[in-house]
C-alpha positions, 0 to 999 in steps of 0.5 A, a space after each residue: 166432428 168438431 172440425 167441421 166448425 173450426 179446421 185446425 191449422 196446418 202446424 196444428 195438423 203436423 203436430 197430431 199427424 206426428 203424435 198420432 205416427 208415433 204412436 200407431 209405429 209403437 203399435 205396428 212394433 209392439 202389438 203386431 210384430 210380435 205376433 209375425 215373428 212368432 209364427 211357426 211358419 214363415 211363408 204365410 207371414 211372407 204372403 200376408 206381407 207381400 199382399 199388404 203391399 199390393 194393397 196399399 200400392 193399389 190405395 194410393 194408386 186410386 187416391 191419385 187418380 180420383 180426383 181432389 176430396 173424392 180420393 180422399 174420402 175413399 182412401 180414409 174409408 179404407 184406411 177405416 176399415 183396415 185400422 178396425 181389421 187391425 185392432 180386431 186382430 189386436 182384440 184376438 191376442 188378448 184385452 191389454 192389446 185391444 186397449 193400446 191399438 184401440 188408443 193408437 187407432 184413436 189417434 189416427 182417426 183424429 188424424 184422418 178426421 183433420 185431413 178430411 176437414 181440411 180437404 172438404 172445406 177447402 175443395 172449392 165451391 161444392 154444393 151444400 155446406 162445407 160443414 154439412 159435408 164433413 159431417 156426413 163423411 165423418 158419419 159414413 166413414 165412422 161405420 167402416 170401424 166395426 165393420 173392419 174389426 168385425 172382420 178381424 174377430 171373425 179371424 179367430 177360429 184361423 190356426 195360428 199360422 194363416 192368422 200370423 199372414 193376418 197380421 202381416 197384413 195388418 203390419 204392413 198397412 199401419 207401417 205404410 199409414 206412418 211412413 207415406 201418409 202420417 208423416 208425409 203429409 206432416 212434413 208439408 209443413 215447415 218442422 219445429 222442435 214441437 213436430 219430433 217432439 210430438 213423434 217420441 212423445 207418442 211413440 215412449 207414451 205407448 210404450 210406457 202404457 204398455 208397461 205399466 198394464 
């Protein structure tokens, strides 16, 4: 919420939306993949995967047609509820698990809350204040988190093969998230050695919590 009083700057942006992508890759590779390549059966991972893909291709072809901070707003809300599915899902394998994607959602809630800023407070002469705006969004969003890792939780009782199409799912969305939103969206801003650097750091960073839990 404190962006709503001081928006970051753009290469401000690029170097947590790089930070947040490294982390939330390390995440998807060490926490879910696992998880998909062990499961006793391939085809429901391959329907979870196949589904994660129409559902992010459906979110972005929603996020083009709604218009300015509208899309927006709707998009991050969804992206909310998912990283709360997912870390739901993370908190089903065990705690150590639940710990680092807890860190890698925090990171990219950051994100979505200096997008959110931005857009908000740059959408053009919109009733109200602009930081009052942020405020209320930032609120509403904050309640799609357990509500998504309520969902993921409730998973548990799944066998172990329809819960691996779960995490499929949730595989592909956060690689979908570093891919066409994180990192996309960073490289709107000319590079410096600071924005790679960012994406390993957050990226050996996880890994290294990893193992040292």
């Amino acid at each position: 919420m404190a962006t709503a009083w001081r928006p970051p700057g753009p290469k401000l942006r690029s170097i947590v939306q790089h930070l947040a992508a490294g982390v939330v890759f390390a995440a998807a590779a060490g926490e879910i993949l696992p998880e998909v390549m062990s499961a006793p059966q391939l085809w429901p991972a391959l329907v979870g995967a196949l589904l994660g893909v129409a559902a992010m291709a459906l979110l972005q072809v929603a996020e083009e047609r709604l218009e300015g901070s509208t899309g927006l707003v709707v998009t991050a809300g969804f992206d909310v509820f998912i990283d709360g599915f997912v870390l739901g899902l993370g908190f089903l394998q065990g705690a150590k698990q639940g710990l680092l994607l807890t860190v890698a959602v925090t990171l990219e809630l950051l994100f979505l809350g200096l997008s959110v800023a931005a857009s908000l407070g740059t959408a053009g002469s919109g009733r109200g204040n602009p930081r009052a705006r942020v405020l209320r969004v930032s609120a509403l969003m904050a309640l799609a988190l357990p509500l998504g890792t309520a969902v993921g939780l409730l998973l548990g009782d799944l066998p172990p093969g329809l819960l691996a199409g779960f995490y499929a799912f949730g595989l592909i969305a956060l690689l979908y998230l570093v891919t066409e939103e994180l990192l996309s969206e960073a490289h709107e801003t000319p590079d410096t050695p600071l924005m790679p650097a960012a994406f390993f750091l957050g990226f050996l960073g996880l890994l290294m919590m990893e193992a040292l839990l």
